[in-house]
PQR file with spaces between the fields and no chain letter, atoms N, CA, C, O and H, PARSE charges and radii, in Angstrom:
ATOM       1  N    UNK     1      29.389   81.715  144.338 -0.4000 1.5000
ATOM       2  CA   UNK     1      29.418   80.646  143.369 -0.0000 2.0000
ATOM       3  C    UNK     1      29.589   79.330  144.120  0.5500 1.7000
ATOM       4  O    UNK     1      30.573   78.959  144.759 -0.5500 1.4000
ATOM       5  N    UNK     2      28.834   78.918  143.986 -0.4000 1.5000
ATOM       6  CA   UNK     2      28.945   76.841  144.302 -0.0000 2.0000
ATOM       7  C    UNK     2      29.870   76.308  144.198  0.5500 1.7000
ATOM       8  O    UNK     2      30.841   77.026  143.961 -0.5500 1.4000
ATOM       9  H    UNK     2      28.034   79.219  143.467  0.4000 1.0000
ATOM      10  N    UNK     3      30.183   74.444  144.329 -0.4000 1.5000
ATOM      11  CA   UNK     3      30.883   74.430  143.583 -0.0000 2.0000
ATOM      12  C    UNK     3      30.467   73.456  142.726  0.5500 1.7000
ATOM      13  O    UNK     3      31.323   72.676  142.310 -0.5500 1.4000
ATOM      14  H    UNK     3      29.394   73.861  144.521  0.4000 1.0000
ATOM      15  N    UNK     4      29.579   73.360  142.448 -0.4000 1.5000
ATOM      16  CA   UNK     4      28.871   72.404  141.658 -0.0000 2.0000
ATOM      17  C    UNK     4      28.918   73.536  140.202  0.5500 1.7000
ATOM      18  O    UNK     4      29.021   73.066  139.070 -0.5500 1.4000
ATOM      19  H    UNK     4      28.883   73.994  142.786  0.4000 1.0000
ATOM      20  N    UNK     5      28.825   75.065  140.453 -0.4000 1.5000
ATOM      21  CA   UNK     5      28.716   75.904  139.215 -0.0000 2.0000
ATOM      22  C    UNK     5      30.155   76.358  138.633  0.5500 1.7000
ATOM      23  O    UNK     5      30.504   76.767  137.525 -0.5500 1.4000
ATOM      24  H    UNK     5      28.741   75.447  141.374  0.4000 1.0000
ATOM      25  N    UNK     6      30.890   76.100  139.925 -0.4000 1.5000
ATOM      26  CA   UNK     6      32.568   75.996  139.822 -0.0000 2.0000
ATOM      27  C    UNK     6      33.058   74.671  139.000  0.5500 1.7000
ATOM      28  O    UNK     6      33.881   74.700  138.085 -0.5500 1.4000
ATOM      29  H    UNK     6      30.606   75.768  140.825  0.4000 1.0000
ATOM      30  N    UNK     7      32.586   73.835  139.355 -0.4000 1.5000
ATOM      31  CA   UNK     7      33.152   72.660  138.527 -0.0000 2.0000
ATOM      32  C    UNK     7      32.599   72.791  136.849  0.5500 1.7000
ATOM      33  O    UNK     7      33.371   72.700  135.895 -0.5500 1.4000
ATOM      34  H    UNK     7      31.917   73.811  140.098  0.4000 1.0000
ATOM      35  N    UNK     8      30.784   73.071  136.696 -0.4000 1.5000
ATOM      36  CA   UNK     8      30.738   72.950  135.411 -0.0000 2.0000
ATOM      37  C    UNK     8      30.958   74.331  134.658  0.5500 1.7000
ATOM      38  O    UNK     8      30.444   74.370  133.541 -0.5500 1.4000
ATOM      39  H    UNK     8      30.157   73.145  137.471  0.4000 1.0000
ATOM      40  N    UNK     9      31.713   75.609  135.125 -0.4000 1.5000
ATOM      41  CA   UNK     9      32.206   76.377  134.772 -0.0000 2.0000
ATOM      42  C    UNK     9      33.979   75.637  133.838  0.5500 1.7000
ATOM      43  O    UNK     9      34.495   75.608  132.721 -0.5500 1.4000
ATOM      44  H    UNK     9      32.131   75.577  136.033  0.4000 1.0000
ATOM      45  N    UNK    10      34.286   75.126  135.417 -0.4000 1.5000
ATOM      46  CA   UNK    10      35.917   74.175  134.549 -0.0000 2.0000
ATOM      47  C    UNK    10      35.542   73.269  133.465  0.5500 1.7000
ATOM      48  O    UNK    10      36.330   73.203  132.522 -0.5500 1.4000
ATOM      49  H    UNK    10      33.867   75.150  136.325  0.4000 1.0000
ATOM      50  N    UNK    11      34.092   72.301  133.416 -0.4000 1.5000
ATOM      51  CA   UNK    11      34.421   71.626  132.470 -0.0000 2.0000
ATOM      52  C    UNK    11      33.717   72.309  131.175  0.5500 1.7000
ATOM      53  O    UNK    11      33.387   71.602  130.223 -0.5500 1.4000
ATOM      54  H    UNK    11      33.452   72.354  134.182  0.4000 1.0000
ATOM      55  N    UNK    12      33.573   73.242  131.177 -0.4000 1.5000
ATOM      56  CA   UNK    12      32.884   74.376  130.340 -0.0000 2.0000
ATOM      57  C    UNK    12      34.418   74.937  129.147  0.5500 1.7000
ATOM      58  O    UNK    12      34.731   75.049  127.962 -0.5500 1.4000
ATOM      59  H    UNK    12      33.842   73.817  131.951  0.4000 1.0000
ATOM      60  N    UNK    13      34.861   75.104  130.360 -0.4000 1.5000
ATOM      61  CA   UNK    13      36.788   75.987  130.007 -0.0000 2.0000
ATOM      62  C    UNK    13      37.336   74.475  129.278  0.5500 1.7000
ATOM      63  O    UNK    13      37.984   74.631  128.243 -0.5500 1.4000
ATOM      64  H    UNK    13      34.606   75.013  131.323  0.4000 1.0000
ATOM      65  N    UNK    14      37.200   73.576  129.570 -0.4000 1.5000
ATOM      66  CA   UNK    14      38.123   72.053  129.051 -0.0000 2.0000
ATOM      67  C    UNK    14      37.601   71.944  128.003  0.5500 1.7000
ATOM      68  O    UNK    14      38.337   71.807  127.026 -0.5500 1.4000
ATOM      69  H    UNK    14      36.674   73.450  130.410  0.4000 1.0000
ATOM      70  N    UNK    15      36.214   71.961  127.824 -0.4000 1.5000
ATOM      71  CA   UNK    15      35.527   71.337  126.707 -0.0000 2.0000
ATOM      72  C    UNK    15      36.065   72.609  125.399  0.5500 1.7000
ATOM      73  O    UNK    15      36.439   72.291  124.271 -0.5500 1.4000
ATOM      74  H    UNK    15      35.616   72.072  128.618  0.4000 1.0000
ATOM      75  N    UNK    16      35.977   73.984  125.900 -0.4000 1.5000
ATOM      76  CA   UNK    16      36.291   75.205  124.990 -0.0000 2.0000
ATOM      77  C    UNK    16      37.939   74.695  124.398  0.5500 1.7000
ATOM      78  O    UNK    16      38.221   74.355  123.249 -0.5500 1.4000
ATOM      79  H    UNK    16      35.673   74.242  126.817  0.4000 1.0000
ATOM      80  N    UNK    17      38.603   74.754  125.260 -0.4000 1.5000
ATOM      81  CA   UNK    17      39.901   74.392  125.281 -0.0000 2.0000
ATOM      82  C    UNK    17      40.239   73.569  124.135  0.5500 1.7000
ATOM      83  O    UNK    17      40.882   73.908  123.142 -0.5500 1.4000
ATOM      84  H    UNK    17      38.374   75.030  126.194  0.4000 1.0000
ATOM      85  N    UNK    18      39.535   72.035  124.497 -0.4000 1.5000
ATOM      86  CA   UNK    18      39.927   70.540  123.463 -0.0000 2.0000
ATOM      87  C    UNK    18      39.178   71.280  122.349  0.5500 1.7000
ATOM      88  O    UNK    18      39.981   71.666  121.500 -0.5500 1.4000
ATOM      89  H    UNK    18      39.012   71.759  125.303  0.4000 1.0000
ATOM      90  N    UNK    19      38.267   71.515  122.145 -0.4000 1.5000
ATOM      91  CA   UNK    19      37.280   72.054  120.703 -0.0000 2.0000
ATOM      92  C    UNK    19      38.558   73.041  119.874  0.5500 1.7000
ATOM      93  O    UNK    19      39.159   72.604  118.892 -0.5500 1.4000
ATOM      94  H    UNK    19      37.614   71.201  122.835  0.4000 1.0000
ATOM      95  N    UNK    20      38.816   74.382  120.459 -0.4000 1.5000
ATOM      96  CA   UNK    20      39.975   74.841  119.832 -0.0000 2.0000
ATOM      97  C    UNK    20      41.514   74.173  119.615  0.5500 1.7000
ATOM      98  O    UNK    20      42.407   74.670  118.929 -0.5500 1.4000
ATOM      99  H    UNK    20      38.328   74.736  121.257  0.4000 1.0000
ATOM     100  N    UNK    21      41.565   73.235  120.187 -0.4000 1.5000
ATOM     101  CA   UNK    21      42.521   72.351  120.074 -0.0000 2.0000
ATOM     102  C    UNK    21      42.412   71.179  118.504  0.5500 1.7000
ATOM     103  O    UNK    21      43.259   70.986  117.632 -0.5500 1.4000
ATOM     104  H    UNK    21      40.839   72.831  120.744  0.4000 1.0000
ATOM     105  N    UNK    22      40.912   70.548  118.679 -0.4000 1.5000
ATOM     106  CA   UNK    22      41.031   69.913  117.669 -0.0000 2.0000
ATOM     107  C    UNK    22      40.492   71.283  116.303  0.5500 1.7000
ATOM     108  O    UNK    22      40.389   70.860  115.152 -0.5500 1.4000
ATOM     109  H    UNK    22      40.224   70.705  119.388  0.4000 1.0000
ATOM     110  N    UNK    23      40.280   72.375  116.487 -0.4000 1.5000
ATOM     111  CA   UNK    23      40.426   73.054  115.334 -0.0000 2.0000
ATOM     112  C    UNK    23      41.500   73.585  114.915  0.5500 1.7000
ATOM     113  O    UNK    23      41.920   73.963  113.822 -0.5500 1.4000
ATOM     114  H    UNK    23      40.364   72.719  117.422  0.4000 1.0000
ATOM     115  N    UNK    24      41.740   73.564  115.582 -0.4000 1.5000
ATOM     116  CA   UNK    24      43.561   74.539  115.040 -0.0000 2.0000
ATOM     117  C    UNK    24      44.180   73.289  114.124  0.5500 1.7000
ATOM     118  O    UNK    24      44.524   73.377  112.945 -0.5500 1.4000
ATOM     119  H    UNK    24      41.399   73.256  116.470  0.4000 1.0000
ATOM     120  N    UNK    25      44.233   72.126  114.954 -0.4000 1.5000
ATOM     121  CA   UNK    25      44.712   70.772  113.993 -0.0000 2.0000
ATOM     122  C    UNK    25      44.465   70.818  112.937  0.5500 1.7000
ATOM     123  O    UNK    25      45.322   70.859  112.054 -0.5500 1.4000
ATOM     124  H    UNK    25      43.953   72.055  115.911  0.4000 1.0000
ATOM     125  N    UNK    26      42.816   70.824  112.667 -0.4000 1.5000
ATOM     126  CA   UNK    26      42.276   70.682  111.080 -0.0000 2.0000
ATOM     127  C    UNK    26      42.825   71.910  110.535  0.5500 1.7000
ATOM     128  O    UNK    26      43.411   71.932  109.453 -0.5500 1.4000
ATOM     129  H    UNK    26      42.119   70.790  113.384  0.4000 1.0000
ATOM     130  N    UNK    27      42.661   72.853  111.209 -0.4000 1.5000
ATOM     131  CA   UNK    27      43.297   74.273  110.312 -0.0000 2.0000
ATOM     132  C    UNK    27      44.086   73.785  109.576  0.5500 1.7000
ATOM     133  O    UNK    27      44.121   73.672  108.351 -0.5500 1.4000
ATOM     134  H    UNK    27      42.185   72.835  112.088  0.4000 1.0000
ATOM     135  N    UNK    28      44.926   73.404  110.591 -0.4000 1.5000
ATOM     136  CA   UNK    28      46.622   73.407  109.850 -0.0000 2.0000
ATOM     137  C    UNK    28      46.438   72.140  108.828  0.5500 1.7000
ATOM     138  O    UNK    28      46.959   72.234  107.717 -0.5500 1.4000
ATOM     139  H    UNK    28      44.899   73.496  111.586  0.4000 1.0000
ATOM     140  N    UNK    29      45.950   71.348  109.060 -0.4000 1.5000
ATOM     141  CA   UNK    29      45.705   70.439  107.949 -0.0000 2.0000
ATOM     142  C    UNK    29      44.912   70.566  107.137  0.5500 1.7000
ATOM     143  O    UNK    29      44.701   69.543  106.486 -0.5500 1.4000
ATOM     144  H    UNK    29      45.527   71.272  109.963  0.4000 1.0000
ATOM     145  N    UNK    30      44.199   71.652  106.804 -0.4000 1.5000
ATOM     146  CA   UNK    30      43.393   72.140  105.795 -0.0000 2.0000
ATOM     147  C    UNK    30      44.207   72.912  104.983  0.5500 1.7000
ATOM     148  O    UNK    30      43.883   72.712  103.812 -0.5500 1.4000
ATOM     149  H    UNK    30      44.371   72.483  107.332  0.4000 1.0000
ATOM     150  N    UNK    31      45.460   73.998  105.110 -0.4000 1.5000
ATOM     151  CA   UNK    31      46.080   75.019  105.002 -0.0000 2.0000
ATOM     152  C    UNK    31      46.481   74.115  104.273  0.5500 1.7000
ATOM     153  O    UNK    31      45.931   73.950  103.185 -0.5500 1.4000
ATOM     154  H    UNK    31      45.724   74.160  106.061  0.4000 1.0000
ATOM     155  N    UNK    32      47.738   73.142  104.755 -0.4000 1.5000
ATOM     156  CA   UNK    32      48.610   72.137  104.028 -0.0000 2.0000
ATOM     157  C    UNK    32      47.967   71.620  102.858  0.5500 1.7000
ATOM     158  O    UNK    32      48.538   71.665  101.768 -0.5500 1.4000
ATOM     159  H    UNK    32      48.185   73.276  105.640  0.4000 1.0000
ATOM     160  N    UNK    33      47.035   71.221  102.973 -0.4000 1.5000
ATOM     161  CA   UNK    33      46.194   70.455  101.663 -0.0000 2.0000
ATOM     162  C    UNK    33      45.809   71.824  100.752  0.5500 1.7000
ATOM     163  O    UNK    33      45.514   71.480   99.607 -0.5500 1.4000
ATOM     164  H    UNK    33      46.571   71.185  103.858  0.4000 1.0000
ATOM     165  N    UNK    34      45.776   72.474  100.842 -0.4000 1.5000
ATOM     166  CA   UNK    34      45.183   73.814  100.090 -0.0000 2.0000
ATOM     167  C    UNK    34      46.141   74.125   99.467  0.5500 1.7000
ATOM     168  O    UNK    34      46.026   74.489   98.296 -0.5500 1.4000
ATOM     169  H    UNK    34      46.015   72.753  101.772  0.4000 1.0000
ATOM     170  N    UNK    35      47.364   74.059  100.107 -0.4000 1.5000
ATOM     171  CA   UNK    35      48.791   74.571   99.330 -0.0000 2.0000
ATOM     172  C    UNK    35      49.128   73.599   98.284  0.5500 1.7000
ATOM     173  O    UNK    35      49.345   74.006   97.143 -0.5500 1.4000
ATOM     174  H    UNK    35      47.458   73.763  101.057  0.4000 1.0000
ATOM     175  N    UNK    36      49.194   72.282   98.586 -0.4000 1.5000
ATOM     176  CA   UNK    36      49.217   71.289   98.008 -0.0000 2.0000
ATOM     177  C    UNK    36      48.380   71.066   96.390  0.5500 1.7000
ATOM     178  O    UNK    36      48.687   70.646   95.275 -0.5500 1.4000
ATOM     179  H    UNK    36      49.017   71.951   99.514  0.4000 1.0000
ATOM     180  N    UNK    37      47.364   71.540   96.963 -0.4000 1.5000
ATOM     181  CA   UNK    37      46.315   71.775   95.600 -0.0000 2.0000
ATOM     182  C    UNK    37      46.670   72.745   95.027  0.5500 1.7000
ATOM     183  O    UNK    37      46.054   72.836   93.965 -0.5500 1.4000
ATOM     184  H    UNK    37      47.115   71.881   97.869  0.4000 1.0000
ATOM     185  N    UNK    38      47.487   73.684   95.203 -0.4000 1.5000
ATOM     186  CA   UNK    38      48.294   75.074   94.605 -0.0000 2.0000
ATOM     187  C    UNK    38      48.430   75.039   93.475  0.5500 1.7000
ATOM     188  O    UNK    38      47.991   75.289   92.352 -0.5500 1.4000
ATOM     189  H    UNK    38      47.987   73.609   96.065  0.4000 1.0000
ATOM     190  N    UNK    39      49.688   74.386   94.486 -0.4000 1.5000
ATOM     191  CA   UNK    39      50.775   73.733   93.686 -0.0000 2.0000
ATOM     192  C    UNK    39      50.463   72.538   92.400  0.5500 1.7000
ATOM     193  O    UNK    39      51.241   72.391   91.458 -0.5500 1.4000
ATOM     194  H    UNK    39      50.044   74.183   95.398  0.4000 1.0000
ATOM     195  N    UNK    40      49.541   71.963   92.522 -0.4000 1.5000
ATOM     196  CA   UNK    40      48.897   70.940   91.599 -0.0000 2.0000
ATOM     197  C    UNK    40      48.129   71.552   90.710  0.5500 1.7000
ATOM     198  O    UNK    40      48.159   71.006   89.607 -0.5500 1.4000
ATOM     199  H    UNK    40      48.909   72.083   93.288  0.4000 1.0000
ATOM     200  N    UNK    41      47.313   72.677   90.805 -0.4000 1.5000
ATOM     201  CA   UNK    41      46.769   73.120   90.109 -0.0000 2.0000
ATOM     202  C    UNK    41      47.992   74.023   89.012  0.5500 1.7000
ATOM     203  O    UNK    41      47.897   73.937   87.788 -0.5500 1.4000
ATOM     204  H    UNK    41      47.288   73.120   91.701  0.4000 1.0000
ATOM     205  N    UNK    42      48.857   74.678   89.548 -0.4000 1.5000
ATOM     206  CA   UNK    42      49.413   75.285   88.745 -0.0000 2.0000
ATOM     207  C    UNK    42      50.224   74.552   87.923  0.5500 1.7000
ATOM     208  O    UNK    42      50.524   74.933   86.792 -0.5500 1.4000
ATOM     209  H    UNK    42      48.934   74.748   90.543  0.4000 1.0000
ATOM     210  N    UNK    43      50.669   73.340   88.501 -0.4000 1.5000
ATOM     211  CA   UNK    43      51.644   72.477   87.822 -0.0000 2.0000
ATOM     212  C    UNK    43      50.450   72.132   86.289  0.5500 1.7000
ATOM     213  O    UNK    43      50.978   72.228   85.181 -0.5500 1.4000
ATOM     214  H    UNK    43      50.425   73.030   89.420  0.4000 1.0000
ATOM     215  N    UNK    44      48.984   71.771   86.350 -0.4000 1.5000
ATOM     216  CA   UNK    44      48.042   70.917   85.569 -0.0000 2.0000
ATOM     217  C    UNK    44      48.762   72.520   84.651  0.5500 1.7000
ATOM     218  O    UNK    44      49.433   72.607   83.622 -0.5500 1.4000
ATOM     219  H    UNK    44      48.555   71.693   87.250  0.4000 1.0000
ATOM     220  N    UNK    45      48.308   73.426   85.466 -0.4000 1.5000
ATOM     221  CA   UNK    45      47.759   74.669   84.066 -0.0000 2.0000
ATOM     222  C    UNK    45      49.115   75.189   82.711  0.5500 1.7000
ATOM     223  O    UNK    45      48.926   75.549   81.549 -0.5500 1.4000
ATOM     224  H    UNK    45      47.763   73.355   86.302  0.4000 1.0000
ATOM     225  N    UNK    46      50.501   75.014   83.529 -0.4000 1.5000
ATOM     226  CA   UNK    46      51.608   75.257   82.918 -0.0000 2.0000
ATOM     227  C    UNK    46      51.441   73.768   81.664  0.5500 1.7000
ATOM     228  O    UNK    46      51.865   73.819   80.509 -0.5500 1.4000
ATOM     229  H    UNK    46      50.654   74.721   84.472  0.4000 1.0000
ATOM     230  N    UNK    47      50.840   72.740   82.192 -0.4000 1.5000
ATOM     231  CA   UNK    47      51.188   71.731   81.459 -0.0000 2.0000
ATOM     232  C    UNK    47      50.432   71.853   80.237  0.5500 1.7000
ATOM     233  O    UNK    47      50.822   71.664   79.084 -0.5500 1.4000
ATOM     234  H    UNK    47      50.495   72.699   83.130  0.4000 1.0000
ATOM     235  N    UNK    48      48.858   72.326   80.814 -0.4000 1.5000
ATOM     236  CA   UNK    48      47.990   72.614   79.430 -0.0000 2.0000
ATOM     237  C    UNK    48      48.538   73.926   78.690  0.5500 1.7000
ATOM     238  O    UNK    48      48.825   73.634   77.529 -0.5500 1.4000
ATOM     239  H    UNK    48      48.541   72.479   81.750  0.4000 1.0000
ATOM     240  N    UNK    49      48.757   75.158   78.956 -0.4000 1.5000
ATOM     241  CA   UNK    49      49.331   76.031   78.402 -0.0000 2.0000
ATOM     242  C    UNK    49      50.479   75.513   77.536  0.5500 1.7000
ATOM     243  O    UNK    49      50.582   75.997   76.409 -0.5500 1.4000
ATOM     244  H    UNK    49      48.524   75.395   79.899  0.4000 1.0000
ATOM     245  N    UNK    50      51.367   74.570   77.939 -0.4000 1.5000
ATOM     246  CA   UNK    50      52.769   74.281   77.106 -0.0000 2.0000
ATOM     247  C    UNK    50      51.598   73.575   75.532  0.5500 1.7000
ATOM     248  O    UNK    50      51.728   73.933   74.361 -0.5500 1.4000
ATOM     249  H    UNK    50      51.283   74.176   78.855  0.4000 1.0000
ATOM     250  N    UNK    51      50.734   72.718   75.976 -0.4000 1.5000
ATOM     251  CA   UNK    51      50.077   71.866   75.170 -0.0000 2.0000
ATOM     252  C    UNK    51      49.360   73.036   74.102  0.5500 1.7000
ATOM     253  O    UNK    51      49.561   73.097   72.889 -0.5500 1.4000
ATOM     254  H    UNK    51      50.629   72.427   76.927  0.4000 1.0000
ATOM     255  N    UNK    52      48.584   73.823   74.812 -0.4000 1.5000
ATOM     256  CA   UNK    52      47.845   75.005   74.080 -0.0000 2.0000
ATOM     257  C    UNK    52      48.991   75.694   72.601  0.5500 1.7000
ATOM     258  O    UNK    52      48.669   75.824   71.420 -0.5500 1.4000
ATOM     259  H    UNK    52      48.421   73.773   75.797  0.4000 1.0000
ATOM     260  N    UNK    53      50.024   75.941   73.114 -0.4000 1.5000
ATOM     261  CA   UNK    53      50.552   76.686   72.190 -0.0000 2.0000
ATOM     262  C    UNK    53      51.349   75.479   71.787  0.5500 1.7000
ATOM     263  O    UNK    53      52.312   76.217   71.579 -0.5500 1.4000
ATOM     264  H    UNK    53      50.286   75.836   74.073  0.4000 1.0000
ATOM     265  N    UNK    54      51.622   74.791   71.614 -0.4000 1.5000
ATOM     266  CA   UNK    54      52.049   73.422   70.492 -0.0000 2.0000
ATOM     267  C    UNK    54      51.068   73.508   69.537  0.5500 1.7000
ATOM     268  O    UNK    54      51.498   73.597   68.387 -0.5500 1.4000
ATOM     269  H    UNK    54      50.839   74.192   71.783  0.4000 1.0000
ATOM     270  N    UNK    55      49.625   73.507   69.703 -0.4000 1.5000
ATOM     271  CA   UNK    55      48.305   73.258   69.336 -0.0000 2.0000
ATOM     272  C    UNK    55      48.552   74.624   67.898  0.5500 1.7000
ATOM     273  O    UNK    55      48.637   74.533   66.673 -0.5500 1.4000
ATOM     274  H    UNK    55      49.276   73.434   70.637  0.4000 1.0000
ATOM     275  N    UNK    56      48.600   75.959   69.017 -0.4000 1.5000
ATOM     276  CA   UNK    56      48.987   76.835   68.222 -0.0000 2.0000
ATOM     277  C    UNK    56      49.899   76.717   66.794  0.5500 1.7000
ATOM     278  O    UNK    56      49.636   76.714   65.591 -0.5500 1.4000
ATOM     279  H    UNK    56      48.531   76.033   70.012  0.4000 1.0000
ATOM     280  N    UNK    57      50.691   76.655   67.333 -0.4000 1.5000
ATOM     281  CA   UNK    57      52.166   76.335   66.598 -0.0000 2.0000
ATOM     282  C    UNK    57      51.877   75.729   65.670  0.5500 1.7000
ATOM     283  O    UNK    57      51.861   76.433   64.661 -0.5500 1.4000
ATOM     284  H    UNK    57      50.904   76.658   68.310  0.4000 1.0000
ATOM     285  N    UNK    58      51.516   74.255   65.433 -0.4000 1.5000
ATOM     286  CA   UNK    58      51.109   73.697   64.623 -0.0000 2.0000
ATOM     287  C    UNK    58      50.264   74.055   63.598  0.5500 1.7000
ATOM     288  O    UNK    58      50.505   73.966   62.394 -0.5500 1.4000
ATOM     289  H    UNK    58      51.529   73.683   66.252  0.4000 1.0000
ATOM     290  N    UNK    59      48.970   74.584   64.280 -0.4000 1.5000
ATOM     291  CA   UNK    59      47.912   75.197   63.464 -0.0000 2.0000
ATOM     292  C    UNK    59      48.551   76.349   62.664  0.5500 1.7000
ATOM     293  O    UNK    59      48.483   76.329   61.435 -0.5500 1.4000
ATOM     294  H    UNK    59      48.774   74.656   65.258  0.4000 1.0000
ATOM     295  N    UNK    60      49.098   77.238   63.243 -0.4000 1.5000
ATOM     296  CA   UNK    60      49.528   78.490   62.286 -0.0000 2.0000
ATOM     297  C    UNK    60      50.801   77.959   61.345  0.5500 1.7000
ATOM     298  O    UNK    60      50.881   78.346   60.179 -0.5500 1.4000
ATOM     299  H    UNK    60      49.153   77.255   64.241  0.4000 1.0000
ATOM     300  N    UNK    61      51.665   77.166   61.841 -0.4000 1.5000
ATOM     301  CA   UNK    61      52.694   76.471   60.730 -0.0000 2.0000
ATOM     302  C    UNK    61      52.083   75.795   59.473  0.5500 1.7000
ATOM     303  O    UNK    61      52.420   75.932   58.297 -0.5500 1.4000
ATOM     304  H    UNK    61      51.600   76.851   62.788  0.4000 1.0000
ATOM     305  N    UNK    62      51.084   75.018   60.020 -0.4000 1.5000
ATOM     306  CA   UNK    62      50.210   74.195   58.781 -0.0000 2.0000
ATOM     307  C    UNK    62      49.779   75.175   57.940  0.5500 1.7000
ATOM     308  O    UNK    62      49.968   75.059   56.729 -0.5500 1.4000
ATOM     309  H    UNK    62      50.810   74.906   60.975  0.4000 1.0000
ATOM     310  N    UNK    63      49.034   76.453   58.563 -0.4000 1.5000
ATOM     311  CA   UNK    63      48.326   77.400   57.160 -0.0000 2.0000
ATOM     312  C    UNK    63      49.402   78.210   56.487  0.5500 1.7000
ATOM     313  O    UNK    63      49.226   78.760   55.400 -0.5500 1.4000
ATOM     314  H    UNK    63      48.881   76.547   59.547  0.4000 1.0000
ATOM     315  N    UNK    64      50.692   78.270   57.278 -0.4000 1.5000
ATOM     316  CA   UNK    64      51.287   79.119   56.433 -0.0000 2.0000
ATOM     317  C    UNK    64      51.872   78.182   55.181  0.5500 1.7000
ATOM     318  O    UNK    64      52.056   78.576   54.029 -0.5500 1.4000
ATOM     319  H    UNK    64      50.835   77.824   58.162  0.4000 1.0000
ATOM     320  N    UNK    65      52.110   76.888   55.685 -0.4000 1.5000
ATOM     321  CA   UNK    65      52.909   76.211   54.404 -0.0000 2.0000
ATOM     322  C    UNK    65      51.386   76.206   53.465  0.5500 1.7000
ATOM     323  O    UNK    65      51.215   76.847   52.428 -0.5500 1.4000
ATOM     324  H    UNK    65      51.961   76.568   56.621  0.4000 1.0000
ATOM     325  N    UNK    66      50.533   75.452   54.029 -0.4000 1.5000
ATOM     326  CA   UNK    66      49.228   75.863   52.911 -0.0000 2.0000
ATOM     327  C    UNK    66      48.861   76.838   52.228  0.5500 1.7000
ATOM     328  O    UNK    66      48.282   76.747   51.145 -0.5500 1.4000
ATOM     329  H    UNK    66      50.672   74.932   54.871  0.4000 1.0000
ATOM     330  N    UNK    67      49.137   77.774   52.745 -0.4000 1.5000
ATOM     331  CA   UNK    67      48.943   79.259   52.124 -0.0000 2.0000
ATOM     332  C    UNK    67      49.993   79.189   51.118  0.5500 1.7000
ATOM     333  O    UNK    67      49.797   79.626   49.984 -0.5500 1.4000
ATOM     334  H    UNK    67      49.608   77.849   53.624  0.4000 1.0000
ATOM     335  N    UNK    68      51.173   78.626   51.495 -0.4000 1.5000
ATOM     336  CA   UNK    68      52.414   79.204   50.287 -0.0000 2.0000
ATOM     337  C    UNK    68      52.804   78.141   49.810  0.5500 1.7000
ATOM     338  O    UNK    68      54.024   78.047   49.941 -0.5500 1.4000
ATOM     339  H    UNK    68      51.332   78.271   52.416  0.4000 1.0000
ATOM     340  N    UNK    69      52.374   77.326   49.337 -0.4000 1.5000
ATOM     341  CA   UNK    69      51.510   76.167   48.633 -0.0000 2.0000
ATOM     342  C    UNK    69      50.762   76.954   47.446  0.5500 1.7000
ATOM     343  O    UNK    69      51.051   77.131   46.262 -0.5500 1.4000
ATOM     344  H    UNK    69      51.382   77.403   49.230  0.4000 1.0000
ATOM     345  N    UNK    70      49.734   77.333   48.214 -0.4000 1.5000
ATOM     346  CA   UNK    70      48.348   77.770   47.057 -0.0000 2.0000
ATOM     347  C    UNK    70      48.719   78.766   46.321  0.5500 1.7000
ATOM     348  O    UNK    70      48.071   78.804   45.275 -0.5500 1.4000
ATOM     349  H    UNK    70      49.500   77.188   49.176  0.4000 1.0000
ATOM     350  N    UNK    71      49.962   80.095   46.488 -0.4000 1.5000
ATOM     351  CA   UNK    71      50.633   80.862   45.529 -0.0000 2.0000
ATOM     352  C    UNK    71      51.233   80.639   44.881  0.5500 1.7000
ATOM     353  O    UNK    71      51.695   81.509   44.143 -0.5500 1.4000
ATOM     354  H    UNK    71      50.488   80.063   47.337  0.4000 1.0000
Protein backbone atom coordinates (compact mmCIF):
# COMPACT_ATOMS: atom_id res chain seq x y z
CA UNK A 1 0.00 0.00 0.00
CA UNK A 2 1.28 3.63 -0.87
CA UNK A 3 0.98 6.25 0.88
CA UNK A 4 -0.88 8.31 -1.16
CA UNK A 5 -3.68 5.10 -0.83
CA UNK A 6 -2.78 5.26 2.96
CA UNK A 7 -3.67 8.75 3.33
CA UNK A 8 -6.98 8.61 1.18
CA UNK A 9 -7.86 5.41 2.98
CA UNK A 10 -7.56 7.92 6.49
CA UNK A 11 -9.47 10.55 4.92
CA UNK A 12 -11.99 7.94 3.79
CA UNK A 13 -12.18 6.70 7.83
CA UNK A 14 -12.61 10.81 8.87
CA UNK A 15 -15.07 11.56 6.39
CA UNK A 16 -17.11 7.99 7.62
CA UNK A 17 -16.46 9.05 11.11
CA UNK A 18 -17.85 13.07 10.92
CA UNK A 19 -20.96 11.66 8.62
CA UNK A 20 -21.90 9.22 11.60
CA UNK A 21 -21.20 11.86 13.89
CA UNK A 22 -23.45 14.42 12.36
CA UNK A 23 -26.14 11.52 12.20
CA UNK A 24 -26.34 10.34 15.47
CA UNK A 25 -26.89 14.28 16.35
CA UNK A 26 -29.96 14.49 14.12
CA UNK A 27 -31.02 11.10 15.51
CA UNK A 28 -31.12 12.28 18.77
CA UNK A 29 -32.77 15.36 17.73
CA UNK A 30 -35.27 13.72 15.73
CA UNK A 31 -36.14 11.18 18.72
CA UNK A 32 -36.61 14.35 21.04
CA UNK A 33 -38.97 16.08 18.65
CA UNK A 34 -40.95 12.84 18.06
CA UNK A 35 -41.50 12.47 21.76
CA UNK A 36 -42.44 15.90 21.98
CA UNK A 37 -45.10 15.45 19.31
CA UNK A 38 -46.28 12.46 21.64
CA UNK A 39 -46.86 14.09 24.05
CA UNK A 40 -48.78 16.93 22.08
CA UNK A 41 -50.65 14.77 20.26
CA UNK A 42 -52.02 12.99 23.18
CA UNK A 43 -52.47 16.05 25.21
CA UNK A 44 -54.82 17.55 21.65
CA UNK A 45 -56.73 13.98 21.81
CA UNK A 46 -57.62 13.84 25.76
CA UNK A 47 -58.74 17.46 25.13
CA UNK A 48 -61.09 16.55 22.17
CA UNK A 49 -62.36 13.39 23.88
CA UNK A 50 -63.19 15.54 27.23
CA UNK A 51 -65.07 17.93 24.48
CA UNK A 52 -66.66 14.76 22.61
CA UNK A 53 -68.49 13.53 25.59
CA UNK A 54 -69.72 17.07 26.90
CA UNK A 55 -71.14 17.05 23.24
CA UNK A 56 -72.57 13.69 24.32
CA UNK A 57 -73.87 14.62 27.55
CA UNK A 58 -75.64 17.37 26.40
CA UNK A 59 -77.20 15.75 23.44
CA UNK A 60 -78.58 12.75 25.42
CA UNK A 61 -79.66 15.18 28.49
CA UNK A 62 -81.55 17.45 25.95
CA UNK A 63 -83.64 14.30 24.48
CA UNK A 64 -84.31 12.92 27.63
CA UNK A 65 -85.89 16.16 29.12
CA UNK A 66 -87.62 16.37 25.54
CA UNK A 67 -88.78 13.07 25.61
CA UNK A 68 -90.32 13.61 29.18
CA UNK A 69 -91.72 16.73 28.13
CA UNK A 70 -93.70 15.06 25.24
CA UNK A 71 -95.35 12.35 27.89
Amino acid sequence: MTDDERNLALQALQEIARHERECGERYGEVVAELKELRNLTTKHAERWERLAWLVIGTVLSTGIVAWSKLL
